[in-house]
N, C-alpha and C positions, 0 to 999 in steps of 0.2 A: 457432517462436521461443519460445524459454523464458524468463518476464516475471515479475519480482517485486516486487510492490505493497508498500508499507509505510505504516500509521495512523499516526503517532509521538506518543509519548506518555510518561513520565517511567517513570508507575508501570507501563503498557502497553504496550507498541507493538504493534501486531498487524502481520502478516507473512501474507502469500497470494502462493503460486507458482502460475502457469498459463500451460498448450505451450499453440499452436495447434496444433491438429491436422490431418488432412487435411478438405481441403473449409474451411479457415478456421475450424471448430469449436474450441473453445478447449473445455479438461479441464483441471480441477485436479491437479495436483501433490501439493501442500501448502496446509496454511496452520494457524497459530494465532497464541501469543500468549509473548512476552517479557514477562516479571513481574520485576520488581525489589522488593525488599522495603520499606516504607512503615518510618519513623524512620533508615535509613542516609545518611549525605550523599550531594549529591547528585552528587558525582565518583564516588563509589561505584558511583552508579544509573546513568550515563554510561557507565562503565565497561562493566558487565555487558549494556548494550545492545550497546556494541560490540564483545564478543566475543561474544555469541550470536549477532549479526547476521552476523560475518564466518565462524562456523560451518556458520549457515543458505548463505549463498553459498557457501562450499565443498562443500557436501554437496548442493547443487541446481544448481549452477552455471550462472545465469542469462542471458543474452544483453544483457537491458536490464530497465533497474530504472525505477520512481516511485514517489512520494511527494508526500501530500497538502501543500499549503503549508496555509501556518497562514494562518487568519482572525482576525477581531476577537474581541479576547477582554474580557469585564468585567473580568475579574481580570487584570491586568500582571504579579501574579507569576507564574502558572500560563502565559499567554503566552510569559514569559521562559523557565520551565522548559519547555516541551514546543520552545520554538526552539533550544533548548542538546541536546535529545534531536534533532529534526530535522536539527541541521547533525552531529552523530558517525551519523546515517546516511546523509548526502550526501558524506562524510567516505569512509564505506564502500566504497558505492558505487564513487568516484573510486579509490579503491583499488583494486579490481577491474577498474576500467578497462570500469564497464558505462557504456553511454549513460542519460540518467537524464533522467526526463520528472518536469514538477512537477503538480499539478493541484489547484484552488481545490475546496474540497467540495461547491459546486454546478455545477462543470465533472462531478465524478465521478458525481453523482446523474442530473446532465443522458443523461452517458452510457450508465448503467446502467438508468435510469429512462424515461428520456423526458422527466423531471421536477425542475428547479432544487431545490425543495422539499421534495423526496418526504421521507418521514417512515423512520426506520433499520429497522422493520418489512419496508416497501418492498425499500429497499435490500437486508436480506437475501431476501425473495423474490427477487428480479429473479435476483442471483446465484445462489442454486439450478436458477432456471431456465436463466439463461444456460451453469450450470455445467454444467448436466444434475445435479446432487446431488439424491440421496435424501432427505437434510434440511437444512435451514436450517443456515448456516453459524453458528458461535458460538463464541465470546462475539460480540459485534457488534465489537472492535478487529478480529478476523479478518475478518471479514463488510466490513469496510469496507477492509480493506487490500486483498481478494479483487476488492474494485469498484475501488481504484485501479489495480487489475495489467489490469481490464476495458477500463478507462476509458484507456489506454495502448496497450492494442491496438488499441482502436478508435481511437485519435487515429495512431497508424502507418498501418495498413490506409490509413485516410485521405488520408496524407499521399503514400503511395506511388501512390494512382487518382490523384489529381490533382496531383501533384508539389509543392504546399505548404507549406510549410516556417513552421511559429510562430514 
């Protein structure tokens, strides 16, 4: 199955494709990072995520997609903008017609890590390792979009040994 993870983020979103492979091994695909340009409104920056996102899915064409929900933010307006970027890629998604998993960024660290906490250093280790990669994934949007496409497979696998349903 071929799983596509997404960070979302206004100015960023970072994006990680990954097959399981045989034996349950999972291999990168892809992944990096959607950049929108800093001073354009932000229908603009909406925009451009959702077409490079519905690009990315055409040209990978994935089975099942997630994406980080959003946590507490200090700032409500960066809150507000990064949930306006999350929902034009749940938007996507839904378009596609992929099944779509959500996950809290210490559900994703939990999975990738071991560890609620683990520190974004961490996280790209683990994924190198879990990836089998030569090197650290980066920028860290990729690196972290790479753990949610992780953190998705292992919540499946899971669900299918013991029949459970979240």
């Amino acid at each position: 199955m071929r799983i596509l993870g997404i960070d979302p983020g206004t100015a960023t979103t970072g994006y990680g494709v990954v097959e399981d492979g045989s034996g349950g091994e999972l291999a990168t695909v892809s992944y990096g990072t959607i950049l929108t340009p800093a001073g354009i409104p932000l229908e603009k920056r909406l925009l451009t995520i959702f077409e490079e996102l519905n690009k990315i899915i055409r040209l990978h064409q994935p089975q099942a997609a997630a994406v980080e929900k959003l946590f507490f933010y200090k700032n409500v307006t960066t809150a507000m903008s990064v949930g306006q970027a999350r929902g034009v890629v749940v938007l996507c998604f839904a378009q596609a017609g992929l099944s779509i998993g959500e996950y809290t960024p210490l559900e994703v660290k939990q999975a990738v890590t071991g560890y609620g906490n683990a520190e974004k250093k961490q996280v790209q280790e683990m994924v190198k390792i879990l990836l089998n990669m030569d090197m650290l994934p980066k920028p860290d949007d990729a690196a972290d979009a790479l753990a949610v496409a992780i953190c998705h497979h292992h919540h499946q696998r899971y669900t299918q040994l013991t029949g459970e349903i979240r």
